[in-house]
Backbone bond lengths (Angstrom), bond angles and torsions (degrees), N, CA, C in turn:
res aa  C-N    CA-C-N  psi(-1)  N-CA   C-N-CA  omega(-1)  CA-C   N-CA-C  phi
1 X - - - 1.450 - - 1.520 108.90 -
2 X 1.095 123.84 102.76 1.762 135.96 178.16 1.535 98.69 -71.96
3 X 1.330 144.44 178.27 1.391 155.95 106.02 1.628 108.48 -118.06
4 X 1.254 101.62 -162.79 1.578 121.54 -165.20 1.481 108.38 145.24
5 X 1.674 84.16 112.06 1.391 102.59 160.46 0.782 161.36 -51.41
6 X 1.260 175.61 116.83 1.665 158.27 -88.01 1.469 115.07 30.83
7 X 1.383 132.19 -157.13 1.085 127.11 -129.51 1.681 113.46 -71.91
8 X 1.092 114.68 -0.06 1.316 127.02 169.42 1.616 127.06 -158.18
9 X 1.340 95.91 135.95 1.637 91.65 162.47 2.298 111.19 -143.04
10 X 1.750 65.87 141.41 1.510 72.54 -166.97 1.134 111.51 -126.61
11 X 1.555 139.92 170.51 1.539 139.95 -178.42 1.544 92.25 -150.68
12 X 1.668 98.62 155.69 1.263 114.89 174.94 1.464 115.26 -80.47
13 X 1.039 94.58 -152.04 1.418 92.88 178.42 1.395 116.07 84.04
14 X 30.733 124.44 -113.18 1.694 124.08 -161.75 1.620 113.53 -1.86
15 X 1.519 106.27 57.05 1.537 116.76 171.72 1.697 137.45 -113.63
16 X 1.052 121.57 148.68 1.365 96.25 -163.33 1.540 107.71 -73.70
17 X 1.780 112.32 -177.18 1.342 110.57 -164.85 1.182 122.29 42.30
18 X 1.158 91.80 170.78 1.903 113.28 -170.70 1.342 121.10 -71.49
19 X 0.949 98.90 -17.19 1.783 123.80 -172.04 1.856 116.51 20.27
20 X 1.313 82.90 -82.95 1.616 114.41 -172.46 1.771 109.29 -87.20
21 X 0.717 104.20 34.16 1.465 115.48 -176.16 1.685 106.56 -59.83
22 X 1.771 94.39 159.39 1.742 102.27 -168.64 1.386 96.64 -81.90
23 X 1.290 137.94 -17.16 1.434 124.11 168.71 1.447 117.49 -83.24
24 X 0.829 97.06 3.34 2.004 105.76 -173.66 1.610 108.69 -126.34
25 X 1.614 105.86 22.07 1.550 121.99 155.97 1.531 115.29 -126.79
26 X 1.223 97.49 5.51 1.997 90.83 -169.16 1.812 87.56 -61.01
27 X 1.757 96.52 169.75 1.479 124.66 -159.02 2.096 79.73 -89.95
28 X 1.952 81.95 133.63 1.650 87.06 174.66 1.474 105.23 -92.08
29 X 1.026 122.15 -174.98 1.767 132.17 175.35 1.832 84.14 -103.22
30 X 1.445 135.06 9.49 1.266 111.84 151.38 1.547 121.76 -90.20
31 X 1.159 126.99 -35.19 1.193 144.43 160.14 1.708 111.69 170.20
32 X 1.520 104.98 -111.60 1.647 131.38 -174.85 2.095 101.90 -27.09
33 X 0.991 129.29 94.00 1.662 120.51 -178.86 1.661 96.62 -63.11
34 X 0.977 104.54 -6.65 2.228 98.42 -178.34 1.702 87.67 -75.28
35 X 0.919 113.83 -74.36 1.984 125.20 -153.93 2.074 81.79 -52.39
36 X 1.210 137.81 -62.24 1.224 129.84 -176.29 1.807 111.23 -40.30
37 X 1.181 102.50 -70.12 1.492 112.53 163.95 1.681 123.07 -28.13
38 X 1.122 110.19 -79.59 1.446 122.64 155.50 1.460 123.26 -25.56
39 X 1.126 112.38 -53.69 1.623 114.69 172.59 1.486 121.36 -62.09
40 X 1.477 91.79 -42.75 1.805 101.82 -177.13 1.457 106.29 -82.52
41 X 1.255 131.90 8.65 1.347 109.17 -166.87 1.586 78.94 -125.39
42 X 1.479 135.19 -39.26 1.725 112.71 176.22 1.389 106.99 -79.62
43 X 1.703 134.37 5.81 1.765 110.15 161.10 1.101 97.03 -113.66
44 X 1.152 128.87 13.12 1.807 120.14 163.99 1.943 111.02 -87.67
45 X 1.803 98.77 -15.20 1.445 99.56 -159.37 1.892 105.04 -68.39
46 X 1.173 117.88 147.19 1.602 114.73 179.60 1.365 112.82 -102.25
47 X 0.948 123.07 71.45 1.588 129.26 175.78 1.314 116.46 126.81
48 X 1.253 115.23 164.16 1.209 128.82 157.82 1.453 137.02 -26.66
49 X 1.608 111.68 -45.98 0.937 121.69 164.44 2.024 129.30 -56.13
50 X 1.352 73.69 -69.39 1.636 108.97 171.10 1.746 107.09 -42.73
51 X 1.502 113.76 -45.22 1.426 129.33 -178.89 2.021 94.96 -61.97
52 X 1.121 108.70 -72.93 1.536 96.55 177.00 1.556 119.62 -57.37
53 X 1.295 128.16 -25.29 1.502 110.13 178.89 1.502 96.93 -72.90
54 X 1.443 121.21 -35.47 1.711 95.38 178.23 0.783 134.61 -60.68
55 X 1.774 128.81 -31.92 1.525 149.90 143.14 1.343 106.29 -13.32
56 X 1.512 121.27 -78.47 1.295 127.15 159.13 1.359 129.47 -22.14
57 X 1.218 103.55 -62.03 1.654 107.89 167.30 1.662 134.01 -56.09
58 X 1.282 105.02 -52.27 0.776 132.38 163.51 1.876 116.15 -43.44
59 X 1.429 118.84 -78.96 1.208 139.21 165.83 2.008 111.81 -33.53
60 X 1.974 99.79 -51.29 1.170 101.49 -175.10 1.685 105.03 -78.43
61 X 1.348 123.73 -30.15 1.605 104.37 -140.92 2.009 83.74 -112.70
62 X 1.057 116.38 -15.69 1.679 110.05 178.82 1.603 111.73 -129.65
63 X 1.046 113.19 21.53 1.453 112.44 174.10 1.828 97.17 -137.20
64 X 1.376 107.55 -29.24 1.952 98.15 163.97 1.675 94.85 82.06
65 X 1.713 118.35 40.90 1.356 117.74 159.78 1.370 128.13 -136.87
66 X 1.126 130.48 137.22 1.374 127.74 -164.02 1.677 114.43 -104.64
67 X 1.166 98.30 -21.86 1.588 108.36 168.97 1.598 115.31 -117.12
68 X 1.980 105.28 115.02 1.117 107.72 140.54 1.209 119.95 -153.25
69 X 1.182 89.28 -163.90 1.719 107.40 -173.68 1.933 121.95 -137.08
70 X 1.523 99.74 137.95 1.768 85.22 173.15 1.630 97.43 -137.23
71 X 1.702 96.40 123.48 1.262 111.49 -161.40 1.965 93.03 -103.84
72 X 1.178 93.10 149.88 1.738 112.00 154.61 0.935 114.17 -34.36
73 X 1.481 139.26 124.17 1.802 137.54 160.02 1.429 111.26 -76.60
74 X 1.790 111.74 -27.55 1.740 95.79 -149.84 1.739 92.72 -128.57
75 X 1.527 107.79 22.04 1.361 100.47 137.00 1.286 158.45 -122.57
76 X 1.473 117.05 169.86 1.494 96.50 -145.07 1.572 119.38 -48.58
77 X 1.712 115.14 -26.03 1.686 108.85 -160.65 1.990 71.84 -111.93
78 X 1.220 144.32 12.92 1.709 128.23 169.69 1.413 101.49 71.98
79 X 1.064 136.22 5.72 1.770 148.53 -176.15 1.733 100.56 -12.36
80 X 1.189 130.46 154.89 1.139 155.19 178.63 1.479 102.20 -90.27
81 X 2.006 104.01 111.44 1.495 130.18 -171.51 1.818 100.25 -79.70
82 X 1.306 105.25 -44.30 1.431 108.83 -163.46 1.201 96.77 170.05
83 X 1.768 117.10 139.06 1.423 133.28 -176.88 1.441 113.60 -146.79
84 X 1.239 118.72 152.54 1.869 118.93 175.73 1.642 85.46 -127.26
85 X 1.401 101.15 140.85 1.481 122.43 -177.79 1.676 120.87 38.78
86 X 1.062 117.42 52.97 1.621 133.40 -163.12 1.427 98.25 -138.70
87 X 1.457 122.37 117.36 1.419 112.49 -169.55 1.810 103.52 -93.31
88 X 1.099 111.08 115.52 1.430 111.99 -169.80 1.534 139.32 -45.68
89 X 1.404 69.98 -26.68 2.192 98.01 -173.90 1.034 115.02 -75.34
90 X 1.785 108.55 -22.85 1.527 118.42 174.22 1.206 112.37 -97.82
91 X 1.755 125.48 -40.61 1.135 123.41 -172.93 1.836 103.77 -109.16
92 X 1.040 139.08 52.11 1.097 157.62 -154.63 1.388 92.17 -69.67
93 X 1.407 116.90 -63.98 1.455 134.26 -165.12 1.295 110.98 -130.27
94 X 1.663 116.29 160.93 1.882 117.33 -167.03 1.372 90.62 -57.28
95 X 1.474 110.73 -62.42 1.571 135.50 -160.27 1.844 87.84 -26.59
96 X 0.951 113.31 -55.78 1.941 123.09 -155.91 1.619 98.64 -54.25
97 X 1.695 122.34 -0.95 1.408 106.39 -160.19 2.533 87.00 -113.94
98 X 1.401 73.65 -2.96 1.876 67.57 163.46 1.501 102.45 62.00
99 X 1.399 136.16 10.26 1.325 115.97 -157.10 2.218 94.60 -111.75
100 X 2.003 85.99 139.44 1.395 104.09 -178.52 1.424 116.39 -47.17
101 X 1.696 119.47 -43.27 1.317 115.29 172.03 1.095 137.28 -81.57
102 X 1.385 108.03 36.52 1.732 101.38 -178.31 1.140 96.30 -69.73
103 X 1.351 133.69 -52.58 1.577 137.09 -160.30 1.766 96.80 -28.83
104 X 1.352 104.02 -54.28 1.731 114.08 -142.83 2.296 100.33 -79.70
105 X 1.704 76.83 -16.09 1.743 67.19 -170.58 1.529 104.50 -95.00
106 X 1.370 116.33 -14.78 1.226 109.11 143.81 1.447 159.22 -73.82
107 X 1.009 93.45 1.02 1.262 142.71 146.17 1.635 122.27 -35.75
108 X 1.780 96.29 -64.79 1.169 127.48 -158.52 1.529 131.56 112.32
109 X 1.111 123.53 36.08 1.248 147.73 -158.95 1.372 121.88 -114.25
110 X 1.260 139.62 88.38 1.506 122.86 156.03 1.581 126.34 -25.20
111 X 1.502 108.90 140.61 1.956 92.99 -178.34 2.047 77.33 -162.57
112 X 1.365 83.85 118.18 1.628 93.28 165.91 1.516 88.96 -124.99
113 X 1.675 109.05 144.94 1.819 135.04 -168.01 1.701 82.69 -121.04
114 X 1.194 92.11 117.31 1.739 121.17 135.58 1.116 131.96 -96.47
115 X 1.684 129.61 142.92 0.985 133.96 -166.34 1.804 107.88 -97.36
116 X 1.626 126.79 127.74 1.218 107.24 147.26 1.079 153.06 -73.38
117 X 1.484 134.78 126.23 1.150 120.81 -165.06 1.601 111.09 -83.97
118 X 1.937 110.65 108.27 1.254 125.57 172.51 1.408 79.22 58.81
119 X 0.907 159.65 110.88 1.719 152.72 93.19 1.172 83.78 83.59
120 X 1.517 168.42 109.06 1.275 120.18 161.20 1.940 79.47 -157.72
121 X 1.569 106.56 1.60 1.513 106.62 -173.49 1.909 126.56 57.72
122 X 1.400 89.73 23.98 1.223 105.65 168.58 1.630 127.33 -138.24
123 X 1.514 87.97 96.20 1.499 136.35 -170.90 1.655 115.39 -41.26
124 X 0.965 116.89 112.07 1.626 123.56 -168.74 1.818 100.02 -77.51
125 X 1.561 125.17 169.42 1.112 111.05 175.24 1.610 87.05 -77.34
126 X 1.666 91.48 167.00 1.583 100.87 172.72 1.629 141.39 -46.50
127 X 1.057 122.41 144.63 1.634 127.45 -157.12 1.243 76.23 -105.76
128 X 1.223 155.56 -126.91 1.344 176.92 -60.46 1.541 122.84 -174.24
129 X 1.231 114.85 128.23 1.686 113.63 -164.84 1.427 86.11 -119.98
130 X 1.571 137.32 146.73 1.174 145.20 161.48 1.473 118.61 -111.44
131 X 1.398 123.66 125.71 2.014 118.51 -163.31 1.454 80.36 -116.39
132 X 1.517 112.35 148.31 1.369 96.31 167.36 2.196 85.46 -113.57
133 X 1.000 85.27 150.48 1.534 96.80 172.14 1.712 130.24 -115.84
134 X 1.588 101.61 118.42 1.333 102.01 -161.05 1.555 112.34 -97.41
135 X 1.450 124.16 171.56 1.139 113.88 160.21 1.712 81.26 -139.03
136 X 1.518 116.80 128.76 1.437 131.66 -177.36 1.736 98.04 60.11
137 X 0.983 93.50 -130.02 1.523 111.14 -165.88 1.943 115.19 -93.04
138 X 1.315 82.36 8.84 1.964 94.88 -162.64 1.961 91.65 -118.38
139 X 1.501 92.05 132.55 1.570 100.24 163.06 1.249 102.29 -73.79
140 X 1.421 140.16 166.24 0.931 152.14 -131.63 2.082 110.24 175.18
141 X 0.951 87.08 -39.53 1.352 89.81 -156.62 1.833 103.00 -141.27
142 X 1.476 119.32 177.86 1.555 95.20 166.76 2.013 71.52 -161.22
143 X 1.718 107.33 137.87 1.582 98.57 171.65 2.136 87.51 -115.91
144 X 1.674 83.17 138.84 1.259 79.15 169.11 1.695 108.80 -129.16
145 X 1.526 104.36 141.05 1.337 115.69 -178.05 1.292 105.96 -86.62
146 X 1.580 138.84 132.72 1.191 146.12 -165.43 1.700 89.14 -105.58
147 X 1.428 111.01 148.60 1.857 109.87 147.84 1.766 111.43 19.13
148 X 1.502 86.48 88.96 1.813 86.40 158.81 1.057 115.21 -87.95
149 X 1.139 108.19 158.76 1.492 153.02 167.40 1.802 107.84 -0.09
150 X 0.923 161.70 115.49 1.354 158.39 125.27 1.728 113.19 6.92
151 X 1.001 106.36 -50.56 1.595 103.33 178.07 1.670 104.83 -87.59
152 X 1.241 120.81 0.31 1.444 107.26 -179.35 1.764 118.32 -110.47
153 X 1.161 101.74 123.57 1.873 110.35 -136.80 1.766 90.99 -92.17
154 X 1.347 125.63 -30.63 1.271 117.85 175.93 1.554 109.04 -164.62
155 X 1.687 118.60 166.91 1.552 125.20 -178.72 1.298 91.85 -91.11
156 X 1.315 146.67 119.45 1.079 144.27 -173.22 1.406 111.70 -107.63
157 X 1.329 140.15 -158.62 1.396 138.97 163.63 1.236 123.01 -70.73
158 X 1.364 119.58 -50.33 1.516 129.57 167.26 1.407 112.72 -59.78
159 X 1.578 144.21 -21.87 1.108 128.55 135.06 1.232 142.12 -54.09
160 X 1.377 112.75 -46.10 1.294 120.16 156.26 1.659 117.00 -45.83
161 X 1.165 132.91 -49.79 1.910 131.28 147.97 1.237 96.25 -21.29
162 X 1.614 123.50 -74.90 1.345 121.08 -156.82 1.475 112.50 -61.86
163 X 1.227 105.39 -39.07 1.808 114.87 169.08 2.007 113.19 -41.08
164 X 1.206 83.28 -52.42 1.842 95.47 -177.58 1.448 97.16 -69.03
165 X 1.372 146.01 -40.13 1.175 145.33 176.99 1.928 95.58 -62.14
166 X 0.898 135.01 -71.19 1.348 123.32 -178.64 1.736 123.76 -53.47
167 X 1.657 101.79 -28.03 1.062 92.40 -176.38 1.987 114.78 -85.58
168 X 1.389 117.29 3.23 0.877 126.75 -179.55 1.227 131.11 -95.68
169 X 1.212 107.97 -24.95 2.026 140.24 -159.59 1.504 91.41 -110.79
170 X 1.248 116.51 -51.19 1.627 107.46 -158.22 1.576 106.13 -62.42
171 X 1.655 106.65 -46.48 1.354 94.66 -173.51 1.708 121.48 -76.56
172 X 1.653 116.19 -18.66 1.352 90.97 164.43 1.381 121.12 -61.74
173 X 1.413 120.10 -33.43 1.823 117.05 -168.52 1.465 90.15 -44.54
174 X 1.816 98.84 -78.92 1.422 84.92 -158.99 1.409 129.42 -112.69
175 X 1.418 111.22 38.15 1.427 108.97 163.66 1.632 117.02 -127.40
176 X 1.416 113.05 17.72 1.528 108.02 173.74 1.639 98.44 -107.09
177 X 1.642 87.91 144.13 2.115 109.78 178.76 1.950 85.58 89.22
178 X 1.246 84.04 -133.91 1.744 93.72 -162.85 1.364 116.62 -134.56
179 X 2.386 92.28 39.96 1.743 89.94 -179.80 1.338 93.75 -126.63
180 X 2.169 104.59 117.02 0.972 104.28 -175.78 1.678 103.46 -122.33
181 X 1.856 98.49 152.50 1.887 101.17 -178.96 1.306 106.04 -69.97
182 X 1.227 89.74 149.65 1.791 122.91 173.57 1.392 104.70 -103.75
183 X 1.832 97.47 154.22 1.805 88.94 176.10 1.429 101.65 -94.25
């Protein structure tokens, strides 16, 4: 797990249901109870469907974002799979977010964008978090978190864990055999 400070840091590598439940946060004997949580609630999820509301959950209630999106990796324009609060017309496709590191997160790469304020080297909390999502050894997928939350002050390291927990889980749900998300 790399970081680096300033404008990026990156590493390799009222809802329905129960989801997030207080027994499905107790403290593990591994550490972080979010990354435990997280795991059990996208291989417990039953379908496709169910697989994106945990995304949702997940994304909204322990990562502190209300907008995202998980776009296509392996087509040609990356088209938009399915999003909650992501206006489509704008973010239709990855390509539409203009950003230098797509190369790297397709790759397989974490890449959260900070904004400078006016040139001035003083770093806004993060604008945009990029997950790339694998199934085996192949990106597959990429979820991107738009503008977090107001109360959420930075992507820290222990999110980034949780990031690798999504980027690992999501794509077996739903991209191993021949069950793939729809937007």
């Amino acid at each position: 797990m790399k970081g680096k400070a300033g404008p990026e840091c990156k590493s390799k590598s009222g809802h329905k249901g129960s989801g997030m439940s207080a027994s499905a946060v107790k403290m593990s004997e591994s550490g972080d109870p979010r990354l435990e949580a997280a795991r059990r609630r996208l291989r417990e999820s039953a379908g496709q469907a169910d697989t994106l509301e945990a995304i949702r959950e997940i994304v909204t209630n322990l990562l502190g974002c209300e907008e995202v999106g998980l776009f296509h990796a392996k087509s040609a324009r990356n088209d938009l799979l399915w999003s909650y609060g992501v206006d489509p017309k704008r973010h239709g496709t990855l390509d539409a977010f203009e950003e230098p590191a797509l190369h790297r997160v397709m790759q397989g790469e974490f890449h959260v964008t900070r904004a400078d304020l006016e040139g001035k080297g003083e770093w806004t909390k993060p604008v945009r978090v990029f997950i790339p999502i694998r199934s085996g050894d192949h990106v597959v997928a990429v979820l991107v978190m738009v503008n977090l939350l107001p109360q959420k002050v930075d992507f820290d390291e222990a999110d980034i864990k949780l990031a690798q927990v999504l980027s690992d889980e999501v794509g077996r749900a739903l991209f191993s055999g021949s069950t793939h998300a729809g937007a």
